[in-house]
N, C-alpha and C positions, 0 to 999 in steps of 0.2 A: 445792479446785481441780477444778474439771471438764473432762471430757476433749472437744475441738473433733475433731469427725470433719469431715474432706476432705471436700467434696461440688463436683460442678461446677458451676456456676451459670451458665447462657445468659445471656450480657445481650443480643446481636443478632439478631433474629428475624423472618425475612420478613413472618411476621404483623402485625407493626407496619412498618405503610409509610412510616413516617416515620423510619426507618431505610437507606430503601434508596437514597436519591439521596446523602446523605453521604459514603455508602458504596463507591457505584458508579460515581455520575454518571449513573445511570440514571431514567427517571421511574419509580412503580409500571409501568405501562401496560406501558411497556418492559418493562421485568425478567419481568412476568407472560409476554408473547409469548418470549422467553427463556426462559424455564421452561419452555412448551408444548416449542418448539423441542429442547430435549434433550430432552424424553421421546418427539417423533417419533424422535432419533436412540438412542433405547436407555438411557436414562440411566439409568432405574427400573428397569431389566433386569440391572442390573451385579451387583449384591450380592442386590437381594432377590429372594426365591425358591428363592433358593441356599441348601445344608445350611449350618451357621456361624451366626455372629453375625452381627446385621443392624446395620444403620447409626444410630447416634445420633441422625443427624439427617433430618429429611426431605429430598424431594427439593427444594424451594425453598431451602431452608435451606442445603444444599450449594451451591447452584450462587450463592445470596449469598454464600459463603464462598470462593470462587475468585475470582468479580467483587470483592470488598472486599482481598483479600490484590493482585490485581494490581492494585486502584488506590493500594491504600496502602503493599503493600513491605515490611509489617508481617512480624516476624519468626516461624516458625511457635509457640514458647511466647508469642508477644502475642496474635496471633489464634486460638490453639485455645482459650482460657480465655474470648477474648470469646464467643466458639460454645458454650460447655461442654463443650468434647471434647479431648483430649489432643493434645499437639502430634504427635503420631506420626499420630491419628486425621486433623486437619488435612492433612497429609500424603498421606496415602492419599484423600485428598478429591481434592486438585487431582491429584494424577496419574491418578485415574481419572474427572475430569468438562473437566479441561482440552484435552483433545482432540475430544471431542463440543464444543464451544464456538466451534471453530476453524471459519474463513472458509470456505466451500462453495466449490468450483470456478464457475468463469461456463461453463455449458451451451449459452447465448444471447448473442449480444450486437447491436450494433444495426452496421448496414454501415460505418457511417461512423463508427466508435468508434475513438480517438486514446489513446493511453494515455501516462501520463508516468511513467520511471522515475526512481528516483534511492537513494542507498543512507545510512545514519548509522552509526554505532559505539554499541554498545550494552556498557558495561562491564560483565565478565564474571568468574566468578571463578574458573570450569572453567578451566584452562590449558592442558586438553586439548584445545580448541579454540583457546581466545583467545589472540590474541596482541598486542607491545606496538604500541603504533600511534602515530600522528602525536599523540594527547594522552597520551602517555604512561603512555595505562593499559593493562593487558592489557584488549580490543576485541574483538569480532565485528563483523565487514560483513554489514548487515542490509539486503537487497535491498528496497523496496517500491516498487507500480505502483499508480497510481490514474486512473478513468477522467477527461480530462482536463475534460468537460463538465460529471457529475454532482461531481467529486471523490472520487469513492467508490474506499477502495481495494478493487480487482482483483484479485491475486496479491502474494505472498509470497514471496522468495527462500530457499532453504535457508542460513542463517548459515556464512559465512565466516569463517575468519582476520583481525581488525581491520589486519594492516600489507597486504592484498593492495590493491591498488589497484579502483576503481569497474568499469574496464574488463574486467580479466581477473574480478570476481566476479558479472560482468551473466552471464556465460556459464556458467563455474562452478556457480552456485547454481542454475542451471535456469531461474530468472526469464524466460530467452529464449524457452524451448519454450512458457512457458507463453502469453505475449505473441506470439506467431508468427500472423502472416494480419493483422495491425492496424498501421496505423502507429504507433513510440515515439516520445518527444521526450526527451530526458535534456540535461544542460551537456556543456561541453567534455572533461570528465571520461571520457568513453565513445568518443572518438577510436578508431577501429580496428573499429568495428562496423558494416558499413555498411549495414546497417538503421535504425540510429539516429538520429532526427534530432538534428543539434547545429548550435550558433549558428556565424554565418560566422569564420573565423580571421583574423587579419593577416598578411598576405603576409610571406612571408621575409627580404623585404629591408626590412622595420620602416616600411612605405609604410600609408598609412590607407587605411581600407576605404571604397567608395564610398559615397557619402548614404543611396542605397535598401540596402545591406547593413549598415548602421548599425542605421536604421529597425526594417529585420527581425528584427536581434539583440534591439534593445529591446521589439518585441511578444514573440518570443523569449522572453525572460526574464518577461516578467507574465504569459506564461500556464504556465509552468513552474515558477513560484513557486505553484501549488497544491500541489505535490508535497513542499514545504518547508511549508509553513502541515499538511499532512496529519501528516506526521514529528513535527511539533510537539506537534501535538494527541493523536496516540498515544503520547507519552509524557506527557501528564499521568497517564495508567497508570503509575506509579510503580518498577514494577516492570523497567520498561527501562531506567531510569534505574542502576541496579545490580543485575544479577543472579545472586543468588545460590545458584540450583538449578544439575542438573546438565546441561552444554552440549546434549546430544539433545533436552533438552526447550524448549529456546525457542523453536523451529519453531513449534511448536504453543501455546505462551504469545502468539507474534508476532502467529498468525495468529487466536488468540483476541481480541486487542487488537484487530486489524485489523475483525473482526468488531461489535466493541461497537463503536469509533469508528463505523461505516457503518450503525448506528441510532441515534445523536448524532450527524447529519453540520454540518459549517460551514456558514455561511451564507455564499453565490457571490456576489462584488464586480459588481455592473452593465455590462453591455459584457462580460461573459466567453466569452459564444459568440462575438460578433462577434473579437474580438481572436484567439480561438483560430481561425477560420476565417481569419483575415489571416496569422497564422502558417504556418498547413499549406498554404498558396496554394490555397483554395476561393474561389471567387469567391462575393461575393454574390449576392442575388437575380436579378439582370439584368444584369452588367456583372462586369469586372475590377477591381480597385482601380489607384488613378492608378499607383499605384508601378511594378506590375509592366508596365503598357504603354507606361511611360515607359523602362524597363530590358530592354524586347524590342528597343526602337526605336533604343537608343542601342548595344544588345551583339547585333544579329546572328545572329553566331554563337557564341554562347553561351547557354547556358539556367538562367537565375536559378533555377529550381524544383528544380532536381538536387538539391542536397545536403542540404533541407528533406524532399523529396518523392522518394526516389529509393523506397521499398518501391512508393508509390503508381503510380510510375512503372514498375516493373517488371511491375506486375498489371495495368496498363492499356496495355501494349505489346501485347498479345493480346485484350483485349476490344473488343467491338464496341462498336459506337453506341448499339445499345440498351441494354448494358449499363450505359454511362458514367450513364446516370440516377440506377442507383442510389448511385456517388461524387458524385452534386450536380457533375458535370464538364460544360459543355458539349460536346457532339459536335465541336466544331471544337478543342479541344483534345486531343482522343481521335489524332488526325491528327498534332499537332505532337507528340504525346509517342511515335507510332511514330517521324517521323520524328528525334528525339531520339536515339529507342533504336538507329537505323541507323548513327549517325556512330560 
């Protein structure tokens, strides 16, 4: 009888590219500018050069081994043994390359940039955060913004409590600072933030809403349904789907996520700028849309764009004419939204 010595045997290895889309959802191509990407932000810096033991694995190797554990969920003894390294070793992986990973601030963005938020429950195991929520599991409220044109998510909210409601966690998790100087779109969900755009309500006394505020609600909703198709698709990362690390770290697993999705972005349904310009009441090219000139004519005094357009409306109560070019606003409504601002 002979004696079997332990040894760890790597089976997944950046080197063979025919491993890293299974894995990831990554192409080569990708994962390769991802791997640049951390070593612009220090990644090679962390461990080596340092007195100690150095890292088992390289740095490709590593950073497949965070992208692979969040897309599959795997528990850390299934995927330190795929790597060759010990589930502790695993471990010390993502806690120190999962943060370099994570979504970059927006530095820039374009004048006319619309952002849509909206939040999901991300089941959680910490209870030191999570709490029991509307599906009855212990939850975190997980804030995400994505830009309403590109789809691309923007920002990140810092994870809430799962029973706190949409409204009180848009402000709470910071989401708002971050989003501040742009117009939002969010559901009804966000009532009380009046930044916010949200669809038109039903009057109190249970009366229907006019034809053109119907209309609106319905473009409304199809371009606000990016932001549920985004939610979606960042949990095919597996790992939001049950979380089982500890609650300070899914900030940065979130906003890790957030990041890989916005190098595999979705493909934009036809007609999406247009519908989102019909939403935020930008007129097209040369002209108003019928709706809204039919709903000056018929309401006087009152101003249909308020409650879609009121950030827009606040920043263009002081801008001049020449300014309004850069909103894509005619000059002559630069006029009506002062005198708006007067009443």
């Amino acid at each position: 009888m002979h004696d079997i010595e332990d040894a760890w045997v790597q089976v997944i290895s950046a080197a063979r590219a025919e491993w890293i889309f299974p894995f990831t959802g990554l192409q080569p191509a990708q994962f390769r500018k991802l791997v640049r990407l951390v070593v612009e932000r220090g990644g090679d810096t962390i461990a080596d050069g340092r007195p100690g033991r150095q890292w088992a694995l390289d740095l490709a190797d590593r950073v497949l081994l965070v992208a692979a554990y969040w897309r599959t969920n795997l528990t850390m003894r299934q995927i330190g043994p795929l790597f060759g390294v010990s589930h502790s070793a695993a471990h010390r992986v993502i806690d120190s390359l999962g943060p370099l990973l994570a979504l970059a601030p927006v530095r820039r963005r374009p004048v006319d940039q619309i952002a849509i938020v909206d939040g999901s429950l991300i089941p959680t195991r910490d209870h030191s955060l999570a709490a029991r929520s509307k599906n009855y599991r212990y939850s975190t409220n997980l804030q995400v913004a994505i830009d309403a044109s590109t789809r691309l998510v923007i920002a990140v909210g810092d994870p809430q409590p799962g029973n706190r409601n949409d409204t009180i966690v848009y402000r709470t998790s910071g989401i708002d600072q971050k989003l501040a100087g742009r117009p939002v779109m969010a559901d009804g969900a966000y009532r009380g933030n009046p930044e916010v755009i949200i669809p038109y309500r039903k009057p109190s006394d249970g009366s229907e809403l006019p034809a053109w505020k119907e209309e609106l609600n319905t473009q409304h909703r199809s371009v606000r349904a990016g932001v549920e198709h985004a939610l979606a698709r960042m949990k095919c990362w597996k790992v939001l789907r049950d979380y089982r690390r500890a609650a300070h770290t899914l900030i940065d697993t979130a906003s890790g996520i957030a990041h890989l999705h916005n190098i595999v972005p979705g493909e934009r349904q036809p007609g999406h700028r247009q519908r989102l310009r019909r939403v935020t009441r930008r007129p097209l090219a040369s002209h108003r849309p019928a709706t809204l000139s039919r709903s000056l004519d018929r309401w006087p005094n009152s101003w249909p764009w308020g409650d879609y357009h009121s950030l827009v409306l606040s920043s263009l109560a002081q801008a001049s004419v020449a300014q309004a070019s850069e909103f894509r606003i005619h000059p002559c409504e630069v006029q009506e939204c002062q005198l708006v601002d007067r009443r």
